[in-house]
TIVO-2410 file (N, C-alpha, C; in nm, 3 decimals):
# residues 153
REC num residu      c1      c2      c3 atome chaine
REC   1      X   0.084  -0.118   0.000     N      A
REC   1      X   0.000   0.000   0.000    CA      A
REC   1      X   0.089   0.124   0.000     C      A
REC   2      X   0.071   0.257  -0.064     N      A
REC   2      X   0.120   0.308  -0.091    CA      A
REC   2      X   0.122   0.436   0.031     C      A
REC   3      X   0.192   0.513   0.059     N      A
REC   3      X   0.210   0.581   0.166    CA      A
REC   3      X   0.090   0.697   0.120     C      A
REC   4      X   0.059   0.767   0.210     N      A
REC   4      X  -0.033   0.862   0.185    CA      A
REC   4      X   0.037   1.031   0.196     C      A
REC   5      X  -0.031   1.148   0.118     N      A
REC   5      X   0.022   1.279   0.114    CA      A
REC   5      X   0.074   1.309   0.286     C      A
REC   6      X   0.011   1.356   0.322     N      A
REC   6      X   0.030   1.431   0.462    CA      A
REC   6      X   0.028   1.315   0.556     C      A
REC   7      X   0.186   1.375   0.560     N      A
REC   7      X   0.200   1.271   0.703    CA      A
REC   7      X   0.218   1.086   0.629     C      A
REC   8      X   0.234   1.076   0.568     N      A
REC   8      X   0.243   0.939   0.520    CA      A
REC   8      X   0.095   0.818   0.478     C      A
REC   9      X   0.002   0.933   0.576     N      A
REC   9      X  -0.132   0.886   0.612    CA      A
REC   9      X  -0.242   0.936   0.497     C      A
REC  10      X  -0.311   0.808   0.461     N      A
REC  10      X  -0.417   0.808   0.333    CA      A
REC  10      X  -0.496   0.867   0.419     C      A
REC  11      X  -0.536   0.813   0.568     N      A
REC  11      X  -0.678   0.879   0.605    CA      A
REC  11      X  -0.664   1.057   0.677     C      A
REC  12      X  -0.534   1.084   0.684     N      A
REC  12      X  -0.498   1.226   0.687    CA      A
REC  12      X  -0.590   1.300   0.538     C      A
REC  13      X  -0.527   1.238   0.483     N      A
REC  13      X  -0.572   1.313   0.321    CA      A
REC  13      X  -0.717   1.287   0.294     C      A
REC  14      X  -0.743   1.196   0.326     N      A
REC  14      X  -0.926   1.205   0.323    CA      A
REC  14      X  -0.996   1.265   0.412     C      A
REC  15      X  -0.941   1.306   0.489     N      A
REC  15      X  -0.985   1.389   0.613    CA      A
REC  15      X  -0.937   1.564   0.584     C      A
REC  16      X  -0.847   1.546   0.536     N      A
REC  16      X  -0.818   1.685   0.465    CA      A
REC  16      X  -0.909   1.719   0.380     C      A
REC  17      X  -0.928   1.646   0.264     N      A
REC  17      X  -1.046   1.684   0.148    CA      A
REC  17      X  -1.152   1.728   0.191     C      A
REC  18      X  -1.215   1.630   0.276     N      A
REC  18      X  -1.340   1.685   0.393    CA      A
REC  18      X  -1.342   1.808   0.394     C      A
REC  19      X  -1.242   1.825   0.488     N      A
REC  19      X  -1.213   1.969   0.511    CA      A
REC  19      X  -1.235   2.046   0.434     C      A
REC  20      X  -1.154   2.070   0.350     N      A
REC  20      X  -1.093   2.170   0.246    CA      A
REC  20      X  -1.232   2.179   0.210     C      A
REC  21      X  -1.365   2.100   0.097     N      A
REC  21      X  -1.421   2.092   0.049    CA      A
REC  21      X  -1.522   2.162   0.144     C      A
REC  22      X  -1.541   2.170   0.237     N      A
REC  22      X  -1.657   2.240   0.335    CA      A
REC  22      X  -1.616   2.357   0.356     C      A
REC  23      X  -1.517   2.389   0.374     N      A
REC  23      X  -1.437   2.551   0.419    CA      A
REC  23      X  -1.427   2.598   0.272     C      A
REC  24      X  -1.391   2.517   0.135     N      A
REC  24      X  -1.406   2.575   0.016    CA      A
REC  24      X  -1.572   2.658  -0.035     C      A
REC  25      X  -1.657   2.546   0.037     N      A
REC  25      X  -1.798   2.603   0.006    CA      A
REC  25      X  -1.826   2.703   0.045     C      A
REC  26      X  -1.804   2.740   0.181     N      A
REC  26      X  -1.824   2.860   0.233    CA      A
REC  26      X  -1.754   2.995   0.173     C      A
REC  27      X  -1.653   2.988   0.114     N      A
REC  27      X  -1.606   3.054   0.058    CA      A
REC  27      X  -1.682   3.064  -0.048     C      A
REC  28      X  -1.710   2.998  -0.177     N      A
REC  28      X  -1.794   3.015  -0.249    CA      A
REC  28      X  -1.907   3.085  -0.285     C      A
REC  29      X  -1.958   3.008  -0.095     N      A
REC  29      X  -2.103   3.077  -0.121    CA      A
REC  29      X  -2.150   3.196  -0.038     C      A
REC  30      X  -2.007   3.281   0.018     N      A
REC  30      X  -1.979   3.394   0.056    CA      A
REC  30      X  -2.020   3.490  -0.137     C      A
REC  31      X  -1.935   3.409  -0.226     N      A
REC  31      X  -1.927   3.521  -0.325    CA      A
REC  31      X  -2.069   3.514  -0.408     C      A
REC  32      X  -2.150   3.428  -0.333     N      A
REC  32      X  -2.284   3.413  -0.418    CA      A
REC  32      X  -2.353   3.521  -0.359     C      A
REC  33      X  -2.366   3.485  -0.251     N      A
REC  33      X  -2.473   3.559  -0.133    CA      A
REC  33      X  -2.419   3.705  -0.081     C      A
REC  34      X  -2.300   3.736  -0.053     N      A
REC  34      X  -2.244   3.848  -0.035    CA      A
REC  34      X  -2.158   3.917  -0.136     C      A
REC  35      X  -2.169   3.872  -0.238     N      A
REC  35      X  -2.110   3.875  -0.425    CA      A
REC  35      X  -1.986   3.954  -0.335     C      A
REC  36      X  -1.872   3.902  -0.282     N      A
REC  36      X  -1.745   3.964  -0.262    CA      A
REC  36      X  -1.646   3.809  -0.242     C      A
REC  37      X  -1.577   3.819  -0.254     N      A
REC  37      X  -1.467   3.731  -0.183    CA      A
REC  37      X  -1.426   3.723  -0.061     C      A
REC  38      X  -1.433   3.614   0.027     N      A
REC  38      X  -1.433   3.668   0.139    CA      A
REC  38      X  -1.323   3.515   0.180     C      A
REC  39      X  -1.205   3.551   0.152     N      A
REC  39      X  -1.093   3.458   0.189    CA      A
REC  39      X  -1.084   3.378   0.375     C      A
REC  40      X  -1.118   3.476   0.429     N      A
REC  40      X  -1.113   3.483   0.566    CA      A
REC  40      X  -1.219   3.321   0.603     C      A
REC  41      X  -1.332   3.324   0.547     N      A
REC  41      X  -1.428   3.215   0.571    CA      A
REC  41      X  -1.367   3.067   0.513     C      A
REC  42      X  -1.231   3.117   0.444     N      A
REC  42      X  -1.175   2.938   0.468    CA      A
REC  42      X  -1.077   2.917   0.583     C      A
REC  43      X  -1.093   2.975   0.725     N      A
REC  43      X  -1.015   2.954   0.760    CA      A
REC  43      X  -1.116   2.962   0.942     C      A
REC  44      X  -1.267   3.053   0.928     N      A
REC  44      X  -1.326   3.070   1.023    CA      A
REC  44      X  -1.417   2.936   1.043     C      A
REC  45      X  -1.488   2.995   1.125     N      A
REC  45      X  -1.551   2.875   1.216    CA      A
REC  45      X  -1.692   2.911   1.187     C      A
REC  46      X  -1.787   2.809   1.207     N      A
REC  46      X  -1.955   2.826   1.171    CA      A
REC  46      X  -1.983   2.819   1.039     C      A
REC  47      X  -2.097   2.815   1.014     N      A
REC  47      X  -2.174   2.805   0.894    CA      A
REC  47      X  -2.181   2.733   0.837     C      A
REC  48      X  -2.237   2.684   0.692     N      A
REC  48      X  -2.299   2.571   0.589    CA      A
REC  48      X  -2.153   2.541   0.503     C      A
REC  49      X  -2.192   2.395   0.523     N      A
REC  49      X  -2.171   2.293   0.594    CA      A
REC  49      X  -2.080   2.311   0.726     C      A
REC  50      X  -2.103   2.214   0.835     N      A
REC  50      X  -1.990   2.228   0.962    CA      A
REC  50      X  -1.892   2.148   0.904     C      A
REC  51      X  -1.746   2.237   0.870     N      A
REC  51      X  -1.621   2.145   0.924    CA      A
REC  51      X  -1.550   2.041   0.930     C      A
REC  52      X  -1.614   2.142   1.124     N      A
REC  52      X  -1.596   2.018   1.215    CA      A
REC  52      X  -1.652   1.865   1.177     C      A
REC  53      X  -1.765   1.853   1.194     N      A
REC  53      X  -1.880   1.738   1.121    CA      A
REC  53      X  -1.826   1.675   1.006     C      A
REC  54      X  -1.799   1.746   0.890     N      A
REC  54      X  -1.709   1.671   0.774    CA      A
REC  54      X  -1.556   1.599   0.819     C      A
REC  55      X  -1.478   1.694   0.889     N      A
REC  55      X  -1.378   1.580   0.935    CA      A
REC  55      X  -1.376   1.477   1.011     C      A
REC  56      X  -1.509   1.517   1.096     N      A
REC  56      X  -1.455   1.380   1.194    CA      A
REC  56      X  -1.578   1.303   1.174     C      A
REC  57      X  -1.638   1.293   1.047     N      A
REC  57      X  -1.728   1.196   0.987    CA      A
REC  57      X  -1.635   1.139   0.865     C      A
REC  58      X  -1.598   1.215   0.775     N      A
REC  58      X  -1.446   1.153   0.714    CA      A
REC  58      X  -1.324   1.074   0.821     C      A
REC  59      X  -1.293   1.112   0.897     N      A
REC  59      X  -1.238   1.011   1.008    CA      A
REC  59      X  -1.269   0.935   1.042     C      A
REC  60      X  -1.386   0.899   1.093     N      A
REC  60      X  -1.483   0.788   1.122    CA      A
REC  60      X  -1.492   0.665   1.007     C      A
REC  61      X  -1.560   0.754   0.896     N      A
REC  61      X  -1.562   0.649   0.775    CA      A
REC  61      X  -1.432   0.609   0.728     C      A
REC  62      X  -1.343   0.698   0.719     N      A
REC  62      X  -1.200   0.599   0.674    CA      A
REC  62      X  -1.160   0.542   0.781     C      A
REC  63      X  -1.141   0.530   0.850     N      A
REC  63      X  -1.118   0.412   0.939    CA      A
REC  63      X  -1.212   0.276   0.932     C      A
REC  64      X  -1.314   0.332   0.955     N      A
REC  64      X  -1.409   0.218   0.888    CA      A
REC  64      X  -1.406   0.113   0.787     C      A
REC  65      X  -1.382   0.190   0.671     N      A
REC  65      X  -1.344   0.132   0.574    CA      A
REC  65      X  -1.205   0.060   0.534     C      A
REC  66      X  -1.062   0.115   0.669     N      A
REC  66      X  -0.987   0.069   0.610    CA      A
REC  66      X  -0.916  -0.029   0.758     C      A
REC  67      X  -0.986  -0.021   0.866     N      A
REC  67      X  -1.027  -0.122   0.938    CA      A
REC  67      X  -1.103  -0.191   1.003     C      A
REC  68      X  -1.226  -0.167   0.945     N      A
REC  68      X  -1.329  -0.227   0.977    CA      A
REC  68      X  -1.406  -0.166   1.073     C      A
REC  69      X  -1.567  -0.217   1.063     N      A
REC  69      X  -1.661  -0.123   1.175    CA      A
REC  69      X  -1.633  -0.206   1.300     C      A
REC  70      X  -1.565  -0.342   1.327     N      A
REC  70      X  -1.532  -0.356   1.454    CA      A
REC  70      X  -1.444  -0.357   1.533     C      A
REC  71      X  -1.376  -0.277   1.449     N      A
REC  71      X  -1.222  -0.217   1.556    CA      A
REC  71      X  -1.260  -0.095   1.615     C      A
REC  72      X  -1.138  -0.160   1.744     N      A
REC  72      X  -1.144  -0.024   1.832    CA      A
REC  72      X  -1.147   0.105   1.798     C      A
REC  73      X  -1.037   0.131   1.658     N      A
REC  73      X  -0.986   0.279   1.626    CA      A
REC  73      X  -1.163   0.296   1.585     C      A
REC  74      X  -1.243   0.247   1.481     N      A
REC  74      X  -1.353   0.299   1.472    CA      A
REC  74      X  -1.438   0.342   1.592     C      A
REC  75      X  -1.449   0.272   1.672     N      A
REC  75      X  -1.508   0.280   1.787    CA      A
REC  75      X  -1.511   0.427   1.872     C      A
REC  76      X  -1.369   0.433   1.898     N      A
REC  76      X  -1.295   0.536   1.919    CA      A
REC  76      X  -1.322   0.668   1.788     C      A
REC  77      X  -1.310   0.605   1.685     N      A
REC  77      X  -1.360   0.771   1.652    CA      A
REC  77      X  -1.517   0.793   1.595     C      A
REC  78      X  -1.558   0.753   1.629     N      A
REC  78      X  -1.729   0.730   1.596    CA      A
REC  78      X  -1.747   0.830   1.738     C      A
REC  79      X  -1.703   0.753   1.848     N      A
REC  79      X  -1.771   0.839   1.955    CA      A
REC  79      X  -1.674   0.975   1.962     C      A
REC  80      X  -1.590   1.016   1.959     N      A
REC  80      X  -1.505   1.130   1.884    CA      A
REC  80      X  -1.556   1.258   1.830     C      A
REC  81      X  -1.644   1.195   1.684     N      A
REC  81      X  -1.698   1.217   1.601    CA      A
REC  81      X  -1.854   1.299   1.641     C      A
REC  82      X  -1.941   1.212   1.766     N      A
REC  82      X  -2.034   1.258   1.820    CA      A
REC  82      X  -2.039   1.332   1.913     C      A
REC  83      X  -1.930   1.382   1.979     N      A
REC  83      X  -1.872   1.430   2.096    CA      A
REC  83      X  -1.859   1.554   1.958     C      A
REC  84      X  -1.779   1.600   1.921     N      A
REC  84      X  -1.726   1.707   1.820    CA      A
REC  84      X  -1.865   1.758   1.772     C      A
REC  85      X  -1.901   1.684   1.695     N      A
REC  85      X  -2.092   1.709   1.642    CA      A
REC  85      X  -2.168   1.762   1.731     C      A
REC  86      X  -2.167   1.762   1.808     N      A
REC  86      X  -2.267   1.741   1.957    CA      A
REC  86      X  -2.206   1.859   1.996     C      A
REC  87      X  -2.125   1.941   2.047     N      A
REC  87      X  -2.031   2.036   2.112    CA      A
REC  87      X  -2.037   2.160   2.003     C      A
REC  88      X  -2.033   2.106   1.868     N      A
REC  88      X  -2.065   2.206   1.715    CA      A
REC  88      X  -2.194   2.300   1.787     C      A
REC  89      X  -2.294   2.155   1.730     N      A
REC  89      X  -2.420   2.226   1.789    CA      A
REC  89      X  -2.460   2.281   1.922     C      A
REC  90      X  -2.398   2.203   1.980     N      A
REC  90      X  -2.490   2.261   2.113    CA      A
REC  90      X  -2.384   2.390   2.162     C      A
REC  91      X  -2.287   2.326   2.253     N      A
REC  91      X  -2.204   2.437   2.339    CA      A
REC  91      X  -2.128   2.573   2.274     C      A
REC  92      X  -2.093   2.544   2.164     N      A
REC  92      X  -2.030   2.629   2.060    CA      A
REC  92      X  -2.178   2.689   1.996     C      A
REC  93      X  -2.267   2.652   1.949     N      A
REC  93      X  -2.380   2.754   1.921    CA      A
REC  93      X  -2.433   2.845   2.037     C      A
REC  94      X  -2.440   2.780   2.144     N      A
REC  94      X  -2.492   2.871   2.204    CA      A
REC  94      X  -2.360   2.986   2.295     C      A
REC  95      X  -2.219   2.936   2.263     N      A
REC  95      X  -2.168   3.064   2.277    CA      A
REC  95      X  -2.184   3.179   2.201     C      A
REC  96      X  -2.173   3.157   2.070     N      A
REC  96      X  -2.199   3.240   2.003    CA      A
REC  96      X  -2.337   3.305   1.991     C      A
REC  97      X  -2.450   3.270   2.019     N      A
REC  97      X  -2.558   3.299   2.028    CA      A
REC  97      X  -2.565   3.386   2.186     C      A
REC  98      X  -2.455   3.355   2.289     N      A
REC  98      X  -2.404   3.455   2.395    CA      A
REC  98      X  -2.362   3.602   2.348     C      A
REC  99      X  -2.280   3.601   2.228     N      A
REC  99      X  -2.170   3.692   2.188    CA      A
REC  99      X  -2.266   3.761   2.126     C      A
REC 100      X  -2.362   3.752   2.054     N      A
REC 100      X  -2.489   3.807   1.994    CA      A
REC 100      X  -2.562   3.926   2.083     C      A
REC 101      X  -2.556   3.842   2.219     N      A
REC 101      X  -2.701   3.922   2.287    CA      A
REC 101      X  -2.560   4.039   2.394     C      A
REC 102      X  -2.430   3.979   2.399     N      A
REC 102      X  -2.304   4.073   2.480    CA      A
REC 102      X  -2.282   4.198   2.360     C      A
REC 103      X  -2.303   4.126   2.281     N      A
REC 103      X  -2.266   4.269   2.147    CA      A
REC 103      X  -2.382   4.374   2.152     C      A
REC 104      X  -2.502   4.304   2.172     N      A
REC 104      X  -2.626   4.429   2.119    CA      A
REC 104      X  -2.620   4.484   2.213     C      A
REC 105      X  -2.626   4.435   2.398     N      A
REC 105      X  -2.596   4.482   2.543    CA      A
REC 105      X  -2.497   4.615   2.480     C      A
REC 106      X  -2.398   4.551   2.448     N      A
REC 106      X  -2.232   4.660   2.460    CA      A
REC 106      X  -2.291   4.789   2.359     C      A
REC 107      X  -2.380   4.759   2.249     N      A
REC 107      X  -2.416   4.866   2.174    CA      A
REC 107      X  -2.491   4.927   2.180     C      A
REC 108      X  -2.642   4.903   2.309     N      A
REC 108      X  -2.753   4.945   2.336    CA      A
REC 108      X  -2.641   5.036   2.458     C      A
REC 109      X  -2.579   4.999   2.546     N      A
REC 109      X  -2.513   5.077   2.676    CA      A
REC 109      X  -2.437   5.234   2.586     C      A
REC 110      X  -2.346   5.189   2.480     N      A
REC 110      X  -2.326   5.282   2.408    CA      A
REC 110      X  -2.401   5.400   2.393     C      A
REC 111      X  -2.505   5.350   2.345     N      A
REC 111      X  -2.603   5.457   2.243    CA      A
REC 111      X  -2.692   5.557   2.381     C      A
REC 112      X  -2.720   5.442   2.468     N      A
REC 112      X  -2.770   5.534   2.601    CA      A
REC 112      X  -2.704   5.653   2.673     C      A
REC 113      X  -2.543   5.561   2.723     N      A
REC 113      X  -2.447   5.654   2.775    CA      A
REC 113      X  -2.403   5.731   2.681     C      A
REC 114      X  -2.396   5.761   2.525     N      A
REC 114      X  -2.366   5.830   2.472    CA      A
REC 114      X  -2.187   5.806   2.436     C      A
REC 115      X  -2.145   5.710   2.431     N      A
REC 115      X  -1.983   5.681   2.531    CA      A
REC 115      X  -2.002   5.560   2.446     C      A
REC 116      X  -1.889   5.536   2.369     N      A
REC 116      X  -1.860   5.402   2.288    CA      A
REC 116      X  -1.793   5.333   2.441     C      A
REC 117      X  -1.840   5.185   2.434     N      A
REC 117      X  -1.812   5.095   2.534    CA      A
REC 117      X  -1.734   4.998   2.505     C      A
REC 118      X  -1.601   4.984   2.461     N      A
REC 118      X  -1.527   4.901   2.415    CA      A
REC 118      X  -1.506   4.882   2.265     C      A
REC 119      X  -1.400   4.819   2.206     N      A
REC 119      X  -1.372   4.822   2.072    CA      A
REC 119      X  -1.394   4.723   1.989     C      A
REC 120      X  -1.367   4.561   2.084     N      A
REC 120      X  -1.416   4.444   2.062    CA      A
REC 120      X  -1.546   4.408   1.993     C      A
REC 121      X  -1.537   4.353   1.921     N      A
REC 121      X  -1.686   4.346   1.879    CA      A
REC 121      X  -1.676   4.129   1.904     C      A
REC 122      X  -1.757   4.073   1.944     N      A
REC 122      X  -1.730   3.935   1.984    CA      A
REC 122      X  -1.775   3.869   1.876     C      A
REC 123      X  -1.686   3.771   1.863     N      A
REC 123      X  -1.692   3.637   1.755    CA      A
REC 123      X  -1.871   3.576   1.792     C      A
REC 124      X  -1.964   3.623   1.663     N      A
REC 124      X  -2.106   3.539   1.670    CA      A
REC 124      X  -2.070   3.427   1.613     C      A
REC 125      X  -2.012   3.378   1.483     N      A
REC 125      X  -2.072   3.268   1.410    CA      A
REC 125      X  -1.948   3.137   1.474     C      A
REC 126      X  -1.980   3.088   1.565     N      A
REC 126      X  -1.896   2.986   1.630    CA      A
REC 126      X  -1.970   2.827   1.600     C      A
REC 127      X  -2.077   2.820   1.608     N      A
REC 127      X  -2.133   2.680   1.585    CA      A
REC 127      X  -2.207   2.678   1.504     C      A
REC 128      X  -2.294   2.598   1.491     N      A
REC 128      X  -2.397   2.512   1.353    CA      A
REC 128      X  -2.500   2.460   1.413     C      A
REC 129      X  -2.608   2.512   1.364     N      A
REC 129      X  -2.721   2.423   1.341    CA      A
REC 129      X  -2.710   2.293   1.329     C      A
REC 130      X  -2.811   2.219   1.397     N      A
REC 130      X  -2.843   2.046   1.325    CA      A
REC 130      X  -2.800   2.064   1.233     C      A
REC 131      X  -2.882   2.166   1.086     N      A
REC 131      X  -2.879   2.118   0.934    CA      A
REC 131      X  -2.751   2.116   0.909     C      A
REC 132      X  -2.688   2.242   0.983     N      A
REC 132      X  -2.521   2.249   0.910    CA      A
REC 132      X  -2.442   2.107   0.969     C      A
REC 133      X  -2.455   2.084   1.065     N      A
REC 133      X  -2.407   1.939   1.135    CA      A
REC 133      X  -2.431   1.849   1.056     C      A
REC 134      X  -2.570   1.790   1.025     N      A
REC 134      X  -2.575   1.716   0.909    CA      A
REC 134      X  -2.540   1.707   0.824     C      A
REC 135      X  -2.535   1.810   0.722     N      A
REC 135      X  -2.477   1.883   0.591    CA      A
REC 135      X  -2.306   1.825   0.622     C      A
REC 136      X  -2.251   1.886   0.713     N      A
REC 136      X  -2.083   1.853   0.742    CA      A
REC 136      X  -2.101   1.696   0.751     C      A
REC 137      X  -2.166   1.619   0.846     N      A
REC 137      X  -2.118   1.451   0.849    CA      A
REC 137      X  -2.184   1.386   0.714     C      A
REC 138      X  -2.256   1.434   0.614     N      A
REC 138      X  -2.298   1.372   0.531    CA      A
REC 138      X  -2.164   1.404   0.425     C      A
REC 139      X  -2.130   1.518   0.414     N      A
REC 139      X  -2.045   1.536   0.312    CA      A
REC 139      X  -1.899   1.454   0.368     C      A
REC 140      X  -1.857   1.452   0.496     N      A
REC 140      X  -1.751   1.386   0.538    CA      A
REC 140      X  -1.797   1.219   0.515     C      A
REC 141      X  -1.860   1.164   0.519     N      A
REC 141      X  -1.929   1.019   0.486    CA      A
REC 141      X  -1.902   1.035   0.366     C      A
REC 142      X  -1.967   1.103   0.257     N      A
REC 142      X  -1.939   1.075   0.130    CA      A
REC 142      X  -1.806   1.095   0.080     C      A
REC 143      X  -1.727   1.184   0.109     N      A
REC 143      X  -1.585   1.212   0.082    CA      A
REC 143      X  -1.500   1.072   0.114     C      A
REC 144      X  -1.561   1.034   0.212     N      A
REC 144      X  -1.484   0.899   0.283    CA      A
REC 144      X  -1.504   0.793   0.136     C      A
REC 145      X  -1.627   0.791   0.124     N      A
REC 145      X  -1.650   0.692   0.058    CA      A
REC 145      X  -1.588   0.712  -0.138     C      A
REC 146      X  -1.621   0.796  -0.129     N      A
REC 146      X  -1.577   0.852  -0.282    CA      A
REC 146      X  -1.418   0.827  -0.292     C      A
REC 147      X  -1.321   0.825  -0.169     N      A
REC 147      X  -1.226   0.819  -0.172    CA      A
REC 147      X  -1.184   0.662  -0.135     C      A
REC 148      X  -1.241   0.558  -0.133     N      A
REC 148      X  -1.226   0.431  -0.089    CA      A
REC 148      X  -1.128   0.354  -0.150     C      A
REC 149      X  -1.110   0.387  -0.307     N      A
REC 149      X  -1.082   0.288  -0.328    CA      A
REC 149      X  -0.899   0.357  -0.350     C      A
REC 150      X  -0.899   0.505  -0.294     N      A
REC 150      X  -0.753   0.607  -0.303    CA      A
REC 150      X  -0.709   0.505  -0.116     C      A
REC 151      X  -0.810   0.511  -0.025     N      A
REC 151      X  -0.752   0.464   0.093    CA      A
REC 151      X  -0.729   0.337   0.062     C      A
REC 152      X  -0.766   0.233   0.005     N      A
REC 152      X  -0.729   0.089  -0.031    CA      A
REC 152      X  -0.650   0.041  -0.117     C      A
REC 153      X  -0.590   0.134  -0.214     N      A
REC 153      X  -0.493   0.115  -0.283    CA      A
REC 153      X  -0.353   0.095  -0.195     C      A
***
């Protein structure tokens, strides 16, 4: 079997594609929806598709596939995988959904006191929706799989 790009590792590189391919979209569909280029969104956090969700559903499935659904390493990153997913949506959305209601606070205190209240403006788009969660482990599943027969060579 032939060594893989990064790191020597095939399932590095299928886990990369994941990646790349979800952080590429967003970029994309920055220049659809906000018709600008917006380089910065391959490198930020949140939005359609999650990520997170694509890599460590591409992790999951290549391992899967290239040792089976009853090994440990799967085991191990399946629950990984739901732990990461799970933390997307929940704890990481609702920080940012914190940073939302600290920003309008910091800008409503402003406008009252008359007195800009700090310079910071706080990171909103930190987590994902279910859909975007889904959207990320479906596309990391399929990337896995589309790439099966690059991890089995």
């Amino acid at each position: 079997m032939e060594a893989g790009i990064i790191f020597g590792n095939k399932i590095l590189d299928v886990v990369f594609v994941a990646w790349f391919i979800a952080q590429f979209y967003k970029v994309f569909s920055s220049i659809i929806v906000e018709k600008k280029f917006n380089a910065k969104r391959l490198w930020e956090t949140g939005g359609m598709p999650s990520s997170h969700s694509s890599t460590v559903s591409a992790l999951a499935t290549a391992i899967g596939i290239s040792q089976g659904p009853a090994s440990p390493l799967f085991a191990i990153s399946v629950v990984f995988a739901i732990i990461v997913m799970h933390d997307a949506a929940g704890i990481r959305r609702a920080a940012g959904k914190q940073a939302g209601v600290l920003n309008n606070l910091r800008e409503s205190l402003s406008k009252l006191f008359d007195e800009k209240l700090g310079e910071v403006q706080l990171k909103e788009l930190l987590g994902h929706s279910p859909v975007e969660v889904l959207a990320g482990a479906i596309l990391g599943i399929a990337v896995a799989f589309i790439m099966k027969s690059y991890l089995m060579g």
